[in-house]
N, C-alpha and C positions, 0 to 999 in steps of 0.2 A: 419384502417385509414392510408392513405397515408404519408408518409414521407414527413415532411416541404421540401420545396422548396426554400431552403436558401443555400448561396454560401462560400468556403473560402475563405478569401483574403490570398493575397500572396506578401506581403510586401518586401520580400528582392526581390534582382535581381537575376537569375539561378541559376550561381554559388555559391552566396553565400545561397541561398537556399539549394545548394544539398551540399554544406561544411555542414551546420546544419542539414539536415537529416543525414548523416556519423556523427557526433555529437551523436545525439540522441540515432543511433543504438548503438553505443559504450557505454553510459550512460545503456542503457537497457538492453545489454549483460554483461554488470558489475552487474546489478540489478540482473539479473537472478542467476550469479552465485554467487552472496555475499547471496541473500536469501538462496540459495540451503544450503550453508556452516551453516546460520542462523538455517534453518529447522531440519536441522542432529544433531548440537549440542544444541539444543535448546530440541528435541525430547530425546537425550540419556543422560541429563542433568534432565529433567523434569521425565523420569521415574524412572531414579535413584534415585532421594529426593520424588518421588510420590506428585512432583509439577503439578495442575491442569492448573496452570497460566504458567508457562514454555513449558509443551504439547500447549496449547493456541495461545500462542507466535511461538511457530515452527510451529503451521498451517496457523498461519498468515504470518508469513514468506512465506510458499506457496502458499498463496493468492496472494502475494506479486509479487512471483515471477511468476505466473499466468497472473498479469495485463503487467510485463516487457514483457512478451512473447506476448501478447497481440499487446501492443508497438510496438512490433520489426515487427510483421504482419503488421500494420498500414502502418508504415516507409518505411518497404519494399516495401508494395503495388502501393507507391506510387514512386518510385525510379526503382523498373520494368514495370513503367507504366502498370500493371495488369488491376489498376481501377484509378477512377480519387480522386484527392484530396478529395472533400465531398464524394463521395461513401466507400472511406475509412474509413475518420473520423466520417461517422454517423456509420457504424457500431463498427468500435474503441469504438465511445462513450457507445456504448449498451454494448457491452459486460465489459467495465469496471464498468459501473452501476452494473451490475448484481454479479461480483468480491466484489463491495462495500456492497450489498445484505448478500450474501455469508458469509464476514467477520461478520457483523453486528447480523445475525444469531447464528454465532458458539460463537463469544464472549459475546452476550448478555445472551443462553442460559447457556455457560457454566458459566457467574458471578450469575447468578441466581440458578442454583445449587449448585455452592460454596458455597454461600450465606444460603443458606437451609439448607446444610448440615454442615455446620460448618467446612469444609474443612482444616487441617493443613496441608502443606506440612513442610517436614524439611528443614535446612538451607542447599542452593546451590551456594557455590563458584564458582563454573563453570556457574553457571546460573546468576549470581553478576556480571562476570566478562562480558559475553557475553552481559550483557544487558548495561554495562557501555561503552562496544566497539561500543554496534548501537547506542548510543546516540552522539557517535563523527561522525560516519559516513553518518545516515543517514541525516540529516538535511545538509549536503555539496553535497548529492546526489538530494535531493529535490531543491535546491538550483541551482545545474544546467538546472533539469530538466523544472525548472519552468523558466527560460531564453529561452532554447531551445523553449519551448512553446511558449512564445512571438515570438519570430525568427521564428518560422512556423507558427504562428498565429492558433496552434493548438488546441482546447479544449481537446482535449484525453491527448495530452500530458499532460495540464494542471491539469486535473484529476488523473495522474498520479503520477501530484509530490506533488498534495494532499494523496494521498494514500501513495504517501512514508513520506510527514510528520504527516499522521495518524500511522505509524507503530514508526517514533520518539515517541510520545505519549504513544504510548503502551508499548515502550522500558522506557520511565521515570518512569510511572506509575509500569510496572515491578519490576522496581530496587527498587522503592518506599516501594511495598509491600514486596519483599523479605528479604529486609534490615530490615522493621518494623517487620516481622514477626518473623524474627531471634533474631534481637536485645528488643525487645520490646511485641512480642505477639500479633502484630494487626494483627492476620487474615485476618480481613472483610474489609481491607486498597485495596487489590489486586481487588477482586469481586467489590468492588463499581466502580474503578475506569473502570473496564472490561464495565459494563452498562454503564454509560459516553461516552467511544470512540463504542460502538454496538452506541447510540443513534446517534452517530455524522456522524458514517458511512452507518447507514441508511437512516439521510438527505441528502447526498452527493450522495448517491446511486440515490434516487428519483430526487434529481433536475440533475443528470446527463440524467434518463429514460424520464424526459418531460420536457427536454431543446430544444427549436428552435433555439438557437442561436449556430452554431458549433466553430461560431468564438472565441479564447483565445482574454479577454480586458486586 
């Protein structure tokens, strides 16, 4: 099927258009590297306590920082004049659907194995603390990114700074289960709340795949 034949608007005037794409890319090359840091101590965190949901958390971090790379292609595309505004952002949009896909996969299967298997991990300080730090950070990253997005009238962006306040989510939800499972014994607190943000980000994945509309409202 043919690609809609739908246009993006461009609201600001040049310059202050291409001040907000340098914007953007800055936001997204911080993205990149704050996941990377996320990923590495999240991964050597989580197999040290033989946490399922802390491994989980560092591949979503990579997903993460999968979609900012993403981003930065878009941004760029558009700023070396490569391709034009909608040719970038329809495929921007695609491949961040397929990211949200991706996430939605790993964390729904791996809460359903938890789940099954009755999963304990033991208690992780390092992984308490890491998940306490994305709960400050990322929601002031979503928060720009979702500005920038109106500023370029972007939808990828926009999906973006939905996927970064889905990994907020998974950082609460995180902290949620680790705390409960140390302090309290709730296992199965982590695993439910994994199928919750899998369900959420497989919605967002689909209305990203069969959206006609590229424009950010």
């Amino acid at each position: 099927m043919d690609p809609p034949q739908v246009s993006v608007g461009h609201p600001l005037p040049e310059a202050s258009r291409a001040r907000s794409l340098r914007r953007g890319l800055l936001l997204e090359y911080f993205t990149i590297v704050w996941n990377t840091l996320e990923a590495v101590v999240g991964l050597v965190a989580g197999m040290a306590a033989g946490s399922i949901a802390l491994v989980g958390f560092a591949l979503d971090s990579v997903i993460e920082g999968s979609s900012g790379g993403i981003l930065v292609w878009r941004l760029r595309s558009e700023t070396t004049e490569t391709r034009t505004a909608e040719e970038a952002e329809r495929k921007a949009i695609r491949m961040v659907a397929v990211a949200f896909f991706g996430l939605a996969l790993y964390v729904g299967g791996r809460a359903a194995i938890d789940l099954a298997s009755g999963s304990r991990p033991d208690q992780s300080v390092p992984g308490i603390i890491l998940a306490m730090v994305s709960l400050i950070v990322m929601p002031i990253l979503a928060w720009r990114k979702r500005t920038i997005a109106r500023e370029l009238d972007s939808r990828a962006m926009q999906a973006d700074s939905t996927q970064t306040t889905l990994c907020t989510y998974l950082s609460a939800f995180l902290l949620v289960g680790l705390v409960a499972n140390a302090l309290l014994g709730w296992w199965w607190a982590d695993p439910l709340a994994g199928l919750a943000i899998a369900a959420f980000a497989a919605k967002e994945g689909k209305e990203l795949w069969t959206t006609k509309d590229l424009c950010c409202r």
